[in-house]
Structures are given as structure tokens and as C-alpha cells.
C-alpha positions in Angstrom: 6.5 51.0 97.9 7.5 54.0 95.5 10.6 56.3 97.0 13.3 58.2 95.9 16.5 59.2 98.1 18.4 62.1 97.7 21.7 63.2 100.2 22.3 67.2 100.3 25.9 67.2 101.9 24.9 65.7 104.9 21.0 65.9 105.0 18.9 62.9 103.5 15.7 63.7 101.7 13.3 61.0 101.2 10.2 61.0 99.1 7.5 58.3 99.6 6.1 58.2 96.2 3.3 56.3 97.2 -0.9 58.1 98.0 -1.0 56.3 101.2 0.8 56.1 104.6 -0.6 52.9 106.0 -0.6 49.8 107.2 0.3 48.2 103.6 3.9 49.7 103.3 5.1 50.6 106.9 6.8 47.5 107.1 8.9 48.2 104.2 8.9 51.8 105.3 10.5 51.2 109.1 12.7 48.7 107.2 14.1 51.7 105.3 14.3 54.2 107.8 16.3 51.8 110.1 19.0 51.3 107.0 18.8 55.1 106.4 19.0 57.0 109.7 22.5 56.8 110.2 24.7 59.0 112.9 26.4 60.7 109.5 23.3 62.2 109.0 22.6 65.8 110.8 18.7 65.6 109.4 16.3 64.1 107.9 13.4 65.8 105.7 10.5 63.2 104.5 8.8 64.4 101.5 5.0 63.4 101.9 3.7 66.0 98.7 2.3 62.5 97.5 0.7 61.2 100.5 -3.2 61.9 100.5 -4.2 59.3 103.9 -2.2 58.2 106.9 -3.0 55.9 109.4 -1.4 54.6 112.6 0.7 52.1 111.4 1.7 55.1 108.7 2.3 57.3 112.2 4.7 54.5 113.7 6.6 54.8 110.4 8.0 58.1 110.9 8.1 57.6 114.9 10.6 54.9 114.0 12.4 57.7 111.8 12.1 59.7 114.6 13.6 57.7 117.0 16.7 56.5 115.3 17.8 60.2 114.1 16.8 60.9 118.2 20.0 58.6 119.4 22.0 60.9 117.3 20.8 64.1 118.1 19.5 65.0 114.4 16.0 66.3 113.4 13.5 64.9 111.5 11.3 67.7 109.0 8.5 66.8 107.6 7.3 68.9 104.1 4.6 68.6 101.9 2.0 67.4 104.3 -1.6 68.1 102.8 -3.7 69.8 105.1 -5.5 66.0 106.3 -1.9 65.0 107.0 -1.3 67.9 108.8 -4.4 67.7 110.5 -3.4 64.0 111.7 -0.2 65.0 113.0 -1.6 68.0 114.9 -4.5 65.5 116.5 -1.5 62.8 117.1 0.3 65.6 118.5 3.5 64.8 116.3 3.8 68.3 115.4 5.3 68.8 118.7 8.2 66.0 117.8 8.4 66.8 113.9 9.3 70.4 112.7 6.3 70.7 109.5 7.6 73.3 106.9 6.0 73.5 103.3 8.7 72.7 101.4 12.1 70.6 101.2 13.7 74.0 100.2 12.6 75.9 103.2 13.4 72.5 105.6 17.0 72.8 104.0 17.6 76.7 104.4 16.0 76.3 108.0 18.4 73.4 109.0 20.9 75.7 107.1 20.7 78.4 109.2 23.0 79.6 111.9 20.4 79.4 114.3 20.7 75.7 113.8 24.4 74.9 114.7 
């Protein structure tokens, strides 16, 4: 499994570099969430502009995310969904847990903003 990390003050920004969300790397994918969702963090924004298929097991994946930024009160964006990602999230109904913006600019002026404190 392909990633890159990146920490904006206290925001983590994580890119799966890999075409698919499935069943073949959300072992190692949970595995990293769990190390990375700490209660330092105030967000999370996963990168998916690689990502062309999700399955289930690629769904539990970020609902782990989800849940372990949860105990700590912090959000987790999701940007660069393709429109079948999107379109899996929205039949999943996880748009209604994750926030979807296009990019990880407008995920970190939107967690930026006042409205958010």
C-alpha cells in the first residue's frame, strides 16, 4: 500500500496512493488509521484523487478513521473522490458522516474557518 502523510499545524492529510480501496489493503489501511488518529489531531482530510474503485472492506477503512477521530471530537474530510466514489459514499450514505469537498485546499480553509471553532 502506496501513502504519503503530511501534518498542517494540527490537521493530518493522508493520500492513499493506491487505484483501489478494497479488500487487498484495508488491513494495512485500518492499521494506519488506528496509529494515526490521534486526540492531537483536530482533523483529518484523506486524499482519494488516486482512488478509481471502493468496496466494503475499502468503506470500513475510513469508518475506522471515522470512528477513532469520533472519540475525540475531530472531523474526518474526504477530497478528491471521483464521481463513482462519490456515488458509493452517497448510496452508503457516508456523505452524511464524512464532509466531501473537492480539494485538500478547500477541506483546510473550511476547517480553517471561524465557523469551525
Amino acid at each position: 500500500m502506496k501513502f504519503s502523510f503530511e501534518q498542517d499545524d494540527d490537521i493530518a492529510i493522508f493520500t492513499l496512493k493506491s487505484t483501489s480501496l478494497d479488500a487487498t489493503i484495508s488491513g494495512d489501511l485500518k492499521s494506519e488509521f488506528l496509529i494515526l488518529c490521534q486526540p492531537n489531531l483536530v482533523a483529518l482530510i484523506i486524499d482519494l484523487s488516486y482512488v478509481e474503485f471502493m468496496d466494503s472492506a475499502g468503506i470500513s477503512s475510513l469508518l475506522i478513521a471515522e470512528r477513532q477521530m469520533a472519540e475525540h471530537e475531530a472531523p474526518v474530510v474526504i477530497v478528491g473522490a471521483n464521481e463513482h466514489i462519490q456515488t458509493t459514499l452517497r448510496i452508503s450514505q457516508l456523505d452524511r458522516i464524512f464532509e466531501i469537498v473537492p480539494t485538500t485546499e478547500e477541506a483546510l480553509q473550511m476547517l480553517r474557518s471561524p465557523a469551525n471553532d
